[in-house]
VOMAR-652921 format. One line per field, with one value per residue (C-alpha): chain; residue in one letter; x, y, z; residue number from 1. Coordinates in steps of 0.25 Angstrom, whole numbers, plus 5000, padded with zeros to 4 digits. Each point is the difference from the previous one (the first is absolute). Layout:
<sites>
chaine	A ...;
residu	A ...;
px	X ...;
py	Y ...;
pz	Z ...;
num	NUM ...;
</sites>
This chain:
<sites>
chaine	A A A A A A A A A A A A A A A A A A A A A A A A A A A A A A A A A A A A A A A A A A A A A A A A A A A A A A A A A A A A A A A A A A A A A A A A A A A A A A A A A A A A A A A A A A A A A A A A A A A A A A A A A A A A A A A A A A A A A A A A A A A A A A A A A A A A A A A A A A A A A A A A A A A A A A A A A A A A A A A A A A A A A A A A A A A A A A A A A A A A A A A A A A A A A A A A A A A A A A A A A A A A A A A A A A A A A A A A A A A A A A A A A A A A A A A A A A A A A A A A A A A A A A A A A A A A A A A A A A A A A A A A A A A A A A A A A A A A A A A A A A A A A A A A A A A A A A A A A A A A A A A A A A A A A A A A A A A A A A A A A A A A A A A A A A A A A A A A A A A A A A A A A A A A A A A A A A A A A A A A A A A A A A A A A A A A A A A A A A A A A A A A A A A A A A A A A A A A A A A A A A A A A A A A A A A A A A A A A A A A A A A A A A A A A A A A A A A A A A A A A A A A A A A A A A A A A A A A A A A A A A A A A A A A A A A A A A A A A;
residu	X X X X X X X X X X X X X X X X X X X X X X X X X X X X X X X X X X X X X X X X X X X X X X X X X X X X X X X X X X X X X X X X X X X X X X X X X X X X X X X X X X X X X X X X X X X X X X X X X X X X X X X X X X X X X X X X X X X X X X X X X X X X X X X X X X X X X X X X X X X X X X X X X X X X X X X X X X X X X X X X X X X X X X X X X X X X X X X X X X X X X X X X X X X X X X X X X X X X X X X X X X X X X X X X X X X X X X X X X X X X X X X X X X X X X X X X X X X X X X X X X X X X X X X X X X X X X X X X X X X X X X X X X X X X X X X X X X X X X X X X X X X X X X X X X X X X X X X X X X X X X X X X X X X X X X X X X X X X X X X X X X X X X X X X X X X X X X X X X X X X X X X X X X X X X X X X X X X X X X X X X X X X X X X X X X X X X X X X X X X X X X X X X X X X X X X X X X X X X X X X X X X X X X X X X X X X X X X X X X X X X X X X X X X X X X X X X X X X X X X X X X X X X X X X X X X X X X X X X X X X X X X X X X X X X X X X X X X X X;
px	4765 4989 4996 5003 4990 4989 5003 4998 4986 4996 5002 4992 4988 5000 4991 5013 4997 5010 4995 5014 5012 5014 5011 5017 5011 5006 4997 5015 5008 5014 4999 5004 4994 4987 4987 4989 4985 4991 4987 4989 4983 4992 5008 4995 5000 5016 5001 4993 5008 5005 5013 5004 4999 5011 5008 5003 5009 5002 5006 4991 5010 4994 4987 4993 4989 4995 4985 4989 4984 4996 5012 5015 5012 5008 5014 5007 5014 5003 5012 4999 5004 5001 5004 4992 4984 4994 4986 4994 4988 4986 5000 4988 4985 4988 4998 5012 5010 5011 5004 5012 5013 5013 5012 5015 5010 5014 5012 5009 5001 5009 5000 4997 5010 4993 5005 5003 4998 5003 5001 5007 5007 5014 4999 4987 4994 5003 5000 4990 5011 5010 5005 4997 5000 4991 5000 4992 5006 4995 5006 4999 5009 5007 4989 4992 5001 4996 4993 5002 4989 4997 4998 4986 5000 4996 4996 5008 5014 5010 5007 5009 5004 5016 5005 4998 5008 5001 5006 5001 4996 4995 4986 4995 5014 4994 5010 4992 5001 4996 4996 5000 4994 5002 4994 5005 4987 4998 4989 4992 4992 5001 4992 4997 5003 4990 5002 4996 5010 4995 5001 5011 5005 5011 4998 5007 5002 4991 4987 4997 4999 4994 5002 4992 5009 5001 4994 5008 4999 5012 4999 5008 5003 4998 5014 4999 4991 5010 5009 5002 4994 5013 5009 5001 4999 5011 5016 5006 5013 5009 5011 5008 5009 5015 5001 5015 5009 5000 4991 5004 4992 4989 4998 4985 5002 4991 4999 4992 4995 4991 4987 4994 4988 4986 5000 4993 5008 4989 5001 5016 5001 4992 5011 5013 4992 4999 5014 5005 4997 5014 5007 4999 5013 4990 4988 5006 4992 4989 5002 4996 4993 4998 4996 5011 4997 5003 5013 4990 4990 4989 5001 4988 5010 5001 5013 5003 5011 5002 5010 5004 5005 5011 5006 5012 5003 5013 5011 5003 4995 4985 4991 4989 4987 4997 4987 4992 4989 4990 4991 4991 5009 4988 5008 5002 4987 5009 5005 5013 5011 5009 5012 5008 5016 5004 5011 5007 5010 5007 4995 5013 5001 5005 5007 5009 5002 5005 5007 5008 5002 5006 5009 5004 5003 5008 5009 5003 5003 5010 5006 5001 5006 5011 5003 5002 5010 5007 4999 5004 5013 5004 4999 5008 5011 5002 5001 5012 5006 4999 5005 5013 5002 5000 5011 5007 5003 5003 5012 5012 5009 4999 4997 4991 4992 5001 4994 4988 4997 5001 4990 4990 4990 4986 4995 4998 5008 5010 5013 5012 5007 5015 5008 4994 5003 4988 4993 5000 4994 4989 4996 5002 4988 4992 5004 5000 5009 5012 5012 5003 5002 5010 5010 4998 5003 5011 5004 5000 5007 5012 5000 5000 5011 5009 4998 4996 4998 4986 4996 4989 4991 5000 4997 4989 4995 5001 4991 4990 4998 5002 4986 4991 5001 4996 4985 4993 4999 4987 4989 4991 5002;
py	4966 5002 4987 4993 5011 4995 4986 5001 5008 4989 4990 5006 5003 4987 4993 4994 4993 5010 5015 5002 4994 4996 4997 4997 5005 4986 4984 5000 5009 5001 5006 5015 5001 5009 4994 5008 4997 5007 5003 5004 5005 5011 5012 5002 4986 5002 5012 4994 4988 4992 4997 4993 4987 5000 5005 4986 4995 5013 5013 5011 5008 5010 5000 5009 5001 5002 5004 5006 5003 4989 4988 5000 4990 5002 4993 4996 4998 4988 4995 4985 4999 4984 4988 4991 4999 5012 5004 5014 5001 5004 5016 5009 4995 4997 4998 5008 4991 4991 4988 4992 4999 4993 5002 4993 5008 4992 5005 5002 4999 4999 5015 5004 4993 4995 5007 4993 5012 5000 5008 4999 5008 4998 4996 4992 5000 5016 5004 5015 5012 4990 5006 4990 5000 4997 4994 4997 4990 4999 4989 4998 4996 5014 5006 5010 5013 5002 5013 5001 4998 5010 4995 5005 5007 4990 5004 4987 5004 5012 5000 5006 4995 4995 4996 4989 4989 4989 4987 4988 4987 4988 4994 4985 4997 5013 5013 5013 5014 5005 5014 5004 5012 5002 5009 5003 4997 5001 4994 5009 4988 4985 4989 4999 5011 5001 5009 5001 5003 5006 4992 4997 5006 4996 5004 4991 5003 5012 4992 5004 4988 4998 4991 4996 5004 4988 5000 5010 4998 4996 4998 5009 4994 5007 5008 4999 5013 5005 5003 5016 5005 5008 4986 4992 4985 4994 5004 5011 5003 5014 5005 5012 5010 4999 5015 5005 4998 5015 5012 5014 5008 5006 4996 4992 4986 4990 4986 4991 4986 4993 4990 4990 4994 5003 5011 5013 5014 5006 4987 5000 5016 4996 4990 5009 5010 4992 4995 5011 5007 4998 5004 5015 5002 4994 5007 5012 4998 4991 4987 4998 4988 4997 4989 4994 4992 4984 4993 4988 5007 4992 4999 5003 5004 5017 5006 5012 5008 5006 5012 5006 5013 5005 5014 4996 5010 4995 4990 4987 4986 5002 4986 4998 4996 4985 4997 4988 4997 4991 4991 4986 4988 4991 4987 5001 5009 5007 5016 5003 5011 5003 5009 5011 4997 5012 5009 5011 5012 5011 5014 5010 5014 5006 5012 4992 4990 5012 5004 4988 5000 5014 4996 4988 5006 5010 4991 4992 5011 5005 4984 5003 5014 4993 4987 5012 5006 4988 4994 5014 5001 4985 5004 5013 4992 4989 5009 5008 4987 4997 5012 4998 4986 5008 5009 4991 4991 5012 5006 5003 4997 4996 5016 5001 4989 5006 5012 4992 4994 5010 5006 4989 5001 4996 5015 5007 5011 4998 5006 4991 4997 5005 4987 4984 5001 5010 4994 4986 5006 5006 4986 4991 5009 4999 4987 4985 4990 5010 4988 5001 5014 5000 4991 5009 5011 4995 4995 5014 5005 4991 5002 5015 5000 4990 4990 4989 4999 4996 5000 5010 4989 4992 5013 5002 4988 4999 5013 4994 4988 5011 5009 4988 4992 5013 5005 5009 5002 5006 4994 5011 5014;
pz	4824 4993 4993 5015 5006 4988 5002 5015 4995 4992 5012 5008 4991 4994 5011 5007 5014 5006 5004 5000 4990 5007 4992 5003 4991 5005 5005 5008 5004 5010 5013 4999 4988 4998 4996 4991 5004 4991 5004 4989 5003 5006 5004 5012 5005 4997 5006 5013 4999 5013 4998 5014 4997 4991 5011 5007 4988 4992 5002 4994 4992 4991 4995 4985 4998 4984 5000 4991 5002 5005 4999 5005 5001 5013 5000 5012 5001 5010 5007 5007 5014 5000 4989 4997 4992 5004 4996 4997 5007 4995 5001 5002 5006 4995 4986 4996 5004 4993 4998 5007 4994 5003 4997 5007 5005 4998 5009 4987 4985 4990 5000 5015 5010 5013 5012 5013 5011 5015 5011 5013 5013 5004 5013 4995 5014 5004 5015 5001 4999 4991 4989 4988 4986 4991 4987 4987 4991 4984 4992 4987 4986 5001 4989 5007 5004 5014 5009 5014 5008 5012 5013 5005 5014 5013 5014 5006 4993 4995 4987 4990 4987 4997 4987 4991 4991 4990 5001 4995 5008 4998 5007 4998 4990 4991 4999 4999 5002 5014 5000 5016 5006 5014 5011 5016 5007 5015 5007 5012 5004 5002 4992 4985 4994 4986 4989 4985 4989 4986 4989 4993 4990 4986 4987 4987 4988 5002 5005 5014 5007 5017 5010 5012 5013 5011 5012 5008 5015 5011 5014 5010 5014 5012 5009 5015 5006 5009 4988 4997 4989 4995 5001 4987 4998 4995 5001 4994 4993 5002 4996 5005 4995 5006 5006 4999 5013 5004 4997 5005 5010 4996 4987 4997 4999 4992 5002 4991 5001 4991 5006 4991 5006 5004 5006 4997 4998 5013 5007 4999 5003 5013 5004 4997 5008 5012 4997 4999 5012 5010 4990 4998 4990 4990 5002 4994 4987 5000 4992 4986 4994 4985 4991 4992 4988 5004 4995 4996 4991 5003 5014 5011 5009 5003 5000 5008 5000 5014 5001 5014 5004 5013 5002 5009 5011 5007 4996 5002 4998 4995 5000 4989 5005 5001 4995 5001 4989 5006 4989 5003 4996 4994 5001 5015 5004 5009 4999 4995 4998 4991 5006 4991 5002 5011 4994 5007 4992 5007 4998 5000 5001 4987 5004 5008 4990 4990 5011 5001 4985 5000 5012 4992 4987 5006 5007 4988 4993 5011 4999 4986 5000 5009 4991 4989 5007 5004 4986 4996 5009 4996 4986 5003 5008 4990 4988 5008 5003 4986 4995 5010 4993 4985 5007 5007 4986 4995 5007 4995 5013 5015 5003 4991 5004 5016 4997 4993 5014 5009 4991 5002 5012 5003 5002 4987 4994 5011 5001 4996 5014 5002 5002 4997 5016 5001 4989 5007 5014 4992 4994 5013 5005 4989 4994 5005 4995 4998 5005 4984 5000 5011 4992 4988 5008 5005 4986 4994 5012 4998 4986 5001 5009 4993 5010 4992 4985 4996 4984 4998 4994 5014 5006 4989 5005 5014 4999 4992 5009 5014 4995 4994 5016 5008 5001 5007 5017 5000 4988 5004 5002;
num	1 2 3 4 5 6 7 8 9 10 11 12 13 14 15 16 17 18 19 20 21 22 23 24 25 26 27 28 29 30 31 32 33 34 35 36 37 38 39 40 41 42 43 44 45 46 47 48 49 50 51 52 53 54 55 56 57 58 59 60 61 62 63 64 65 66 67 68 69 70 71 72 73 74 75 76 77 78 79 80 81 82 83 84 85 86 87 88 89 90 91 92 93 94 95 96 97 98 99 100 101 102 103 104 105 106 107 108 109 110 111 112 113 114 115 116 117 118 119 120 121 122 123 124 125 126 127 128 129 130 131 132 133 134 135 136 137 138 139 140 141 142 143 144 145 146 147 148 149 150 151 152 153 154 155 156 157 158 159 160 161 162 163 164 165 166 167 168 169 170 171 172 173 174 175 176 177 178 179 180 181 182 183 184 185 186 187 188 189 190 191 192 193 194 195 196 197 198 199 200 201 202 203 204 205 206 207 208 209 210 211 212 213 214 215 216 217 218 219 220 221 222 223 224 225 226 227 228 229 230 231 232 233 234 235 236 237 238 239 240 241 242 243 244 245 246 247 248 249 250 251 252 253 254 255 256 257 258 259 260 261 262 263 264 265 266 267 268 269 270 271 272 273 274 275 276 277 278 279 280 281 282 283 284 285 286 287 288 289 290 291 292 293 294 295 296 297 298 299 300 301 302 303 304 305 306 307 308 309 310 311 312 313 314 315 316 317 318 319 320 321 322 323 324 325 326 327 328 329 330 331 332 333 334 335 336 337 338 339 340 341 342 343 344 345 346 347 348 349 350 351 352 353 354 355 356 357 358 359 360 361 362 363 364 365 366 367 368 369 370 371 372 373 374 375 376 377 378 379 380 381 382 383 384 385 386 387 388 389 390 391 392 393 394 395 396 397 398 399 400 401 402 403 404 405 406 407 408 409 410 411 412 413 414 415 416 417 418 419 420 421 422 423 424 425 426 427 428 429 430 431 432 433 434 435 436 437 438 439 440 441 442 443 444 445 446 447 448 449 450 451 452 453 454 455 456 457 458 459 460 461 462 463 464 465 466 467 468 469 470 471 472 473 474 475 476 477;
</sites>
């Protein structure tokens, strides 16, 4: 630094044409890249230097300023705003001025890629009150490292800033890397809308590099006067929550539906109010509205999340309300709607319900006290039959095996009747299909009484086939 501040010296004390010494770092240079003027003379013509001339081709980035007594070199660090041979104009007035120098500004180099930038809308002819996005588009080789640019503030438009992303794509048969930042804007006012962006910012490698911005302008056109201020232009999308098919009494219901469009959160809480006003079930609670974050992350579009209250106060069929969200359709110039499917649910009173439950549970459980105690009385029957059977294979002799039936009867723990006479009255009442036990009877009467010889194994027999026909009269008792 110190034999560049005595050289400079020495060019200026050595009778030079030029009051002042102007000298470059570089002859070329890529766009983006800085430039390094370097300014050598009186300390105080540096110091009072008019830099605005520079300012037509060059950004004015930093400036040092190296001085002693009498002599100084200032430094300026320059950014080209345009390609092409540029010239460094004279600087200073008088005698204590410099010389012109040139220099050419390439759009790339081997080691800086040139960069094809654009910037456009989606729509690209917006209506005023459209919600529209903008974008900025920086192509290059894939090399740089870019910063986002902020969007300066404008009279004639509102926005807030989305997301960003890199692609691939290809422009004139080229592929490069697309860095795309993009911004919801709203424009207030119809016509050209201008505004200026900062410069642009990328660093490689370490170097900090920066880019003249495009020209950034659109033009908005103009919505019919008669449209409402609070309606949007351009269709919306919802989307509602299914509500269950009942609800008890008196219980706070919530139904929420989502609206994606342009709409404002005091511009759609003005519409429900109005909306809402012949229903009183649903003005219990004031309606909520709250900005949800959009399912396409780079859309203009706001999306509200809209939640409505009721406190039901008597049963029955209870109607959700039907709203109808007005918005200016710009294909047809005409105003729309778009209606919320009408649902209904039944409100019920849960005391009754319980109450009905209750009544319910206790008659199942009468049902199934009584299947018990049939299953119960079948299984008691059919064990006592069995039983029979066991005895009746095991009796020694036709007396033996009468006294085994008159003990068998349907009621339990019941007294063995007298005589098989007695014994089958008792089972005609309680019994059907008793016609086999008649002839078995009678069978056992004959034998007893030596009035026919019948082998105590048929009569064995006949008994086993005269109890396995009969069942009970009464299945229920």
């Amino acid at each position: 630094m110190v034999k560049r501040f005595a050289f400079c010296l020495a060019l200026a004390f050595a009778g030079h044409a030029w009051a002042l010494t102007a000298q470059l770092d570089r002859k070329a240079l890529a766009l983006g890249e800085p430039l390094t003027l370097s300014l050598a003379g009186k300390a105080a013509t540096l110091e009072a230097i008019d830099l605005a001339p520079l300012q037509g081709d060059f950004e004015v980035f930093a400036r040092t300023l190296s001085k002693s007594a009498t002599q100084g070199i200032l430094q300026l660090t320059l950014y080209p705003l345009k390609t092409g041979r540029l010239a460094i104009p004279a600087l200073g007035s008088g005698r204590d001025r410099s010389r012109t120098l040139a220099v050419r500004v390439d759009a790339g180099s081997a080691d800086i890629p040139a960069v094809n930038i654009k910037l456009f809308t989606e729509p690209g002819q917006p209506l005023v009150r459209q919600a529209t996005r903008l974008t900025l588009e920086l192509c290059d080789d894939g090399s740089l490292e870019w910063k986002r640019p902020n969007l300066p503030l404008s009279g004639r438009m509102q926005h807030r800033t989305l997301g960003e992303e890199q692609i691939e794509i290809e422009q004139g048969g080229v592929r490069c890397t697309a860095h795309r930042y993009h911004w919801a804007v709203l424009p207030t006012q119809a016509g050209e809308i201008r505004f200026e962006l900062p410069m642009l910012e990328a660093i490689k490698f370490g170097q900090r590099l920066r880019l003249p911005p495009p020209v950034a302008s659109f033009a908005a056109a103009p919505v019919p006067a008669w449209l409402p201020l609070n309606v949007p232009v351009g269709k919306p999308s919802l989307s509602a929550e299914a509500l269950p098919a009942e609800s008890p009494l008196e219980r706070p219901l919530a139904w929420r539906f989502t609206v994606e469009g342009g709409y404002s959160i005091d511009g759609l809480k003005a519409l429900l109010a109005l909306q809402l006003q012949p229903h009183a079930t649903w003005r219990a609670y004031p309606p909520t509205v709250e900005p949800l974050a959009p399912e396409e992350r780079n859309s203009p579009l706001t999306r509200l999340a809209v939640t409505l209250y009721a406190l039901p106060e008597t049963t029955g069929p209870l109607a959700l309300p039907s709203f109808a969200l007005p918005y200016y359709d710009p294909g047809s110039g005409r105003l729309e709607q778009l209606a919320l499917a009408r649902q209904t649910l039944r409100i019920y009173d849960p005391f009754w319900r319980k109450l009905g439950l209750a009544a319910i549970l206790l008659a199942g459980s009468a049902v199934l006290l009584v299947l018990l105690q049939w299953l119960y009385r079948e299984w008691q029957w059919r064990r006592r039959r069995d039983d029979t059977l066991l005895a009746i294979g095991n009796a020694a002799d036709p007396a033996e095996l009468g006294l085994v039936l008159r003990a068998f009867s349907l009621t339990p723990n019941a007294q063995a009747a007298a005589t098989l006479g007695q014994w089958l009255a008792h089972m005609r009442r309680q019994w059907r299909g008793t016609a086999a036990l008649d002839a078995l009877v009678a069978a056992l009467e004959a034998r007893r009484y030596n009035l026919q010889y019948i082998p105590l194994a048929d009569l064995k027999q006949q008994a086993v086939a005269a109890l396995g026909m009969i069942k009970p009269l009464r299945r229920w008792w």
